[in-house]
NULUMVEX-20800 format. One record per residue: residue in one letter; residue number from 0; x, y, z of N, C-alpha, C in turn. Coordinates in nm, 3 decimals. Layout:
BEGIN
code,pos,n.x,n.y,n.z,ca.x,ca.y,ca.z,c.x,c.y,c.z
A,NUM,X,Y,Z,X,Y,Z,X,Y,Z
...
! end
This chain:
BEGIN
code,pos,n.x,n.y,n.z,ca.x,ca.y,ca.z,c.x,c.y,c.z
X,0,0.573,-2.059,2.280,0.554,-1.999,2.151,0.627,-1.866,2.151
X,1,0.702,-1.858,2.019,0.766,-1.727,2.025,0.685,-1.636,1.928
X,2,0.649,-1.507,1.956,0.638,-1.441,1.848,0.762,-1.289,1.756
X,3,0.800,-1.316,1.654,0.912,-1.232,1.628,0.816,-1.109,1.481
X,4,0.881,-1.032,1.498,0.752,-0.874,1.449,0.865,-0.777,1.341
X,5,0.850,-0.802,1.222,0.959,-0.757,1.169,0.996,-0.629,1.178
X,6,0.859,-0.548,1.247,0.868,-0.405,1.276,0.930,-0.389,1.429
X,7,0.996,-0.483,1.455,0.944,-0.460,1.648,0.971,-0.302,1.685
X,8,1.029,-0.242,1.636,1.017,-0.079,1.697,0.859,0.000,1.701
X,9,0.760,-0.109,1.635,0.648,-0.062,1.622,0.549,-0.113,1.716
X,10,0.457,-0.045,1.792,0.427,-0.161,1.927,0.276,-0.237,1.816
X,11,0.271,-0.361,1.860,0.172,-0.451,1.848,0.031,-0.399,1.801
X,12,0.017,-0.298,1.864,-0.117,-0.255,1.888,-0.207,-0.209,1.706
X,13,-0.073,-0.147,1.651,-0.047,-0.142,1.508,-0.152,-0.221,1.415
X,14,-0.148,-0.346,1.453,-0.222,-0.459,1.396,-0.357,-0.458,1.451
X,15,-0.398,-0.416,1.520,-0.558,-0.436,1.610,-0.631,-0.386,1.507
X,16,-0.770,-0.414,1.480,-0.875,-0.407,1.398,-0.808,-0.386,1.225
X,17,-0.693,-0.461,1.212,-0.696,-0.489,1.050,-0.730,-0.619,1.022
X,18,-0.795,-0.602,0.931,-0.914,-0.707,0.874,-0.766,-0.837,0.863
X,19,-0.711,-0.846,0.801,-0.628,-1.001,0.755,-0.467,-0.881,0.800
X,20,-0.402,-0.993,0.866,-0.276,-1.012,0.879,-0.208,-1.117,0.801
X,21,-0.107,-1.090,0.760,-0.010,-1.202,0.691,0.092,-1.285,0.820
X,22,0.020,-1.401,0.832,0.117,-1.473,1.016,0.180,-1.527,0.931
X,23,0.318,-1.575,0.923,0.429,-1.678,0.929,0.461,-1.792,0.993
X,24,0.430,-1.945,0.994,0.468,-2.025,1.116,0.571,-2.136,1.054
X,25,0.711,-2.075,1.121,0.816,-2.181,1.088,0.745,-2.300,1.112
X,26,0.696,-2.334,1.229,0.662,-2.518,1.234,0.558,-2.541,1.220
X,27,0.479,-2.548,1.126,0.310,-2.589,1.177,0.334,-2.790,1.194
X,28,0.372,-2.802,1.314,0.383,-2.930,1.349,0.208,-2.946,1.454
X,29,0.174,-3.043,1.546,0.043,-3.020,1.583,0.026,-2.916,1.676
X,30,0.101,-2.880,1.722,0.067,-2.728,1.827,0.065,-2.603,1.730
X,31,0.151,-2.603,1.617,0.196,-2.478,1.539,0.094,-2.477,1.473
X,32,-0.010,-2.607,1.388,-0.102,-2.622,1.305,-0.224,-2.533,1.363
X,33,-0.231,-2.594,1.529,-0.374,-2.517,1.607,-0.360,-2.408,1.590
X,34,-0.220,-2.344,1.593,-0.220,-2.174,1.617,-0.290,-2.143,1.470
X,35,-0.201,-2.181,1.380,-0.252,-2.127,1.246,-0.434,-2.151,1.206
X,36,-0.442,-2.255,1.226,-0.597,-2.275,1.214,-0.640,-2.153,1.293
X,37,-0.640,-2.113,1.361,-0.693,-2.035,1.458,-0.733,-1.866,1.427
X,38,-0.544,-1.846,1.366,-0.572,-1.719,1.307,-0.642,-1.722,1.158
X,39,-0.625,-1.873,1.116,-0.743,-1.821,0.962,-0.881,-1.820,1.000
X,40,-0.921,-1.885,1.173,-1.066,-1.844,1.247,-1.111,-1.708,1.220
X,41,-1.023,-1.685,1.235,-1.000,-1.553,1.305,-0.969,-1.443,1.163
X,42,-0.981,-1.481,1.082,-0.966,-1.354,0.931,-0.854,-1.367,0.869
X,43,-0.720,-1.415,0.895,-0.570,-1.391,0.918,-0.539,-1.485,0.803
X,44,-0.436,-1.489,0.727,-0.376,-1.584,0.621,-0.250,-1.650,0.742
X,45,-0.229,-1.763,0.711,-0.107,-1.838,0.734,-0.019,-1.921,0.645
X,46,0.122,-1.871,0.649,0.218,-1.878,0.564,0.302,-1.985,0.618
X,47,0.365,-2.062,0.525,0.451,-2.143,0.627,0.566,-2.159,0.479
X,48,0.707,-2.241,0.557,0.831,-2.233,0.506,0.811,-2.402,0.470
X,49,0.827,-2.466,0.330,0.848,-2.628,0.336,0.972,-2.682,0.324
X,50,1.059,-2.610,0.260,1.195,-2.675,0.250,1.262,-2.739,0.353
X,51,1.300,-2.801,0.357,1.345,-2.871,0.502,1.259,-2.969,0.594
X,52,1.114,-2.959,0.557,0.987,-2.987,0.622,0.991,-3.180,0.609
X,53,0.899,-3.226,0.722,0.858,-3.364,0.657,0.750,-3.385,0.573
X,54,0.722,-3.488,0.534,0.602,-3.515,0.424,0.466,-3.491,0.491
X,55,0.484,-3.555,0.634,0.348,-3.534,0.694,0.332,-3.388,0.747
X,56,0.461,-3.303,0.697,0.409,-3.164,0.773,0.358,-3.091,0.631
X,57,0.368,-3.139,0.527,0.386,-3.110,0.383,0.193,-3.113,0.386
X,58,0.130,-3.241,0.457,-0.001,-3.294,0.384,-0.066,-3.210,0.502
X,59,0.003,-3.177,0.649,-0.085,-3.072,0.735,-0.158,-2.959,0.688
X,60,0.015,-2.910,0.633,-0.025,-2.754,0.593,-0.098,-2.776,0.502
X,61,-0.090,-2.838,0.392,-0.166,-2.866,0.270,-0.336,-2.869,0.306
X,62,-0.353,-2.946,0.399,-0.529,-3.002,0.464,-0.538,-2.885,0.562
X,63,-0.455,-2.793,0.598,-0.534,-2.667,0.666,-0.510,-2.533,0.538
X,64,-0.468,-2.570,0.488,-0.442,-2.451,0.340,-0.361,-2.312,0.394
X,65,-0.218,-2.393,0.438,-0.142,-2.305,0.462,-0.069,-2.256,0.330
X,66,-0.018,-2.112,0.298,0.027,-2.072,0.185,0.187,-2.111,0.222
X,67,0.223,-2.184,0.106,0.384,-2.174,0.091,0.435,-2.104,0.061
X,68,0.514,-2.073,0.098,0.650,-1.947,0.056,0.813,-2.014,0.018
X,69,0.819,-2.144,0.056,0.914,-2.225,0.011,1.035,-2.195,0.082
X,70,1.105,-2.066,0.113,1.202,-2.035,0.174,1.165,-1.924,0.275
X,71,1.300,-1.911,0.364,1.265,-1.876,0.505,1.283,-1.696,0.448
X,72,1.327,-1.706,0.336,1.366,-1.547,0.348,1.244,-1.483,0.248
X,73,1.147,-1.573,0.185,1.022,-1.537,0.091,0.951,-1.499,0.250
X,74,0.927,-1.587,0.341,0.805,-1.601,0.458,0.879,-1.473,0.523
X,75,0.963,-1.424,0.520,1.004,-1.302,0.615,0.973,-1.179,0.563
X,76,0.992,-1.169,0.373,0.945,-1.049,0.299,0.776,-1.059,0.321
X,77,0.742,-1.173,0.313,0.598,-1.153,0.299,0.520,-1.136,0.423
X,78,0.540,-1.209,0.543,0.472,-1.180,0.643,0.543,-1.066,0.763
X,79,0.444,-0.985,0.792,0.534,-0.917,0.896,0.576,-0.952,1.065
X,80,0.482,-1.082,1.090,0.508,-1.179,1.222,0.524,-1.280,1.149
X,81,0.629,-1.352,1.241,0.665,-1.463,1.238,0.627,-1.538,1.331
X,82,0.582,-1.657,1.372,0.524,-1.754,1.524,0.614,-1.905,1.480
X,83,0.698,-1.864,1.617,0.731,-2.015,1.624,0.737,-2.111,1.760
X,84,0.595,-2.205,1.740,0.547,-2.255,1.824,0.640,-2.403,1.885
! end
């Protein structure tokens, strides 16, 4: 899993005790899906990119209520991590 931080000059720590983060996951395929489920456990929204996507990654995100952003450069303005599992 990669994680990419649109701030990276900013260390991580930045994010500790804020209530919801905006995550990004290029693939929510079944490993990328767990992550995301995980951080909406966890308080966090998850964003994902469909263009390009398959149908069954279309009805994943859909049945875990991932937010679309449709393009890769909407999911980059909007979230400030990106995870690509």
């Amino acid at each position: 899993m990669m994680v990419f931080m649109r701030y990276y000059h900013m260390p991580p720590r930045k994010y500790c005790g804020t209530k919801s983060i905006k995550l990004g996951f290029l693939h929510p395929g079944m490993m990328g899906i767990a992550v995301a489920a995980s951080a909406q456990n966890s308080g966090h929204t998850a964003h994902w990119v469909s263009i390009g996507r398959s149908r069954q990654t279309h009805k994943r995100a859909k049945k875990f209520g991932l937010i679309d952003e449709r393009t890769l450069d909407n999911l980059i303005g909007t979230c400030p991590i990106i995870v690509s599992v």
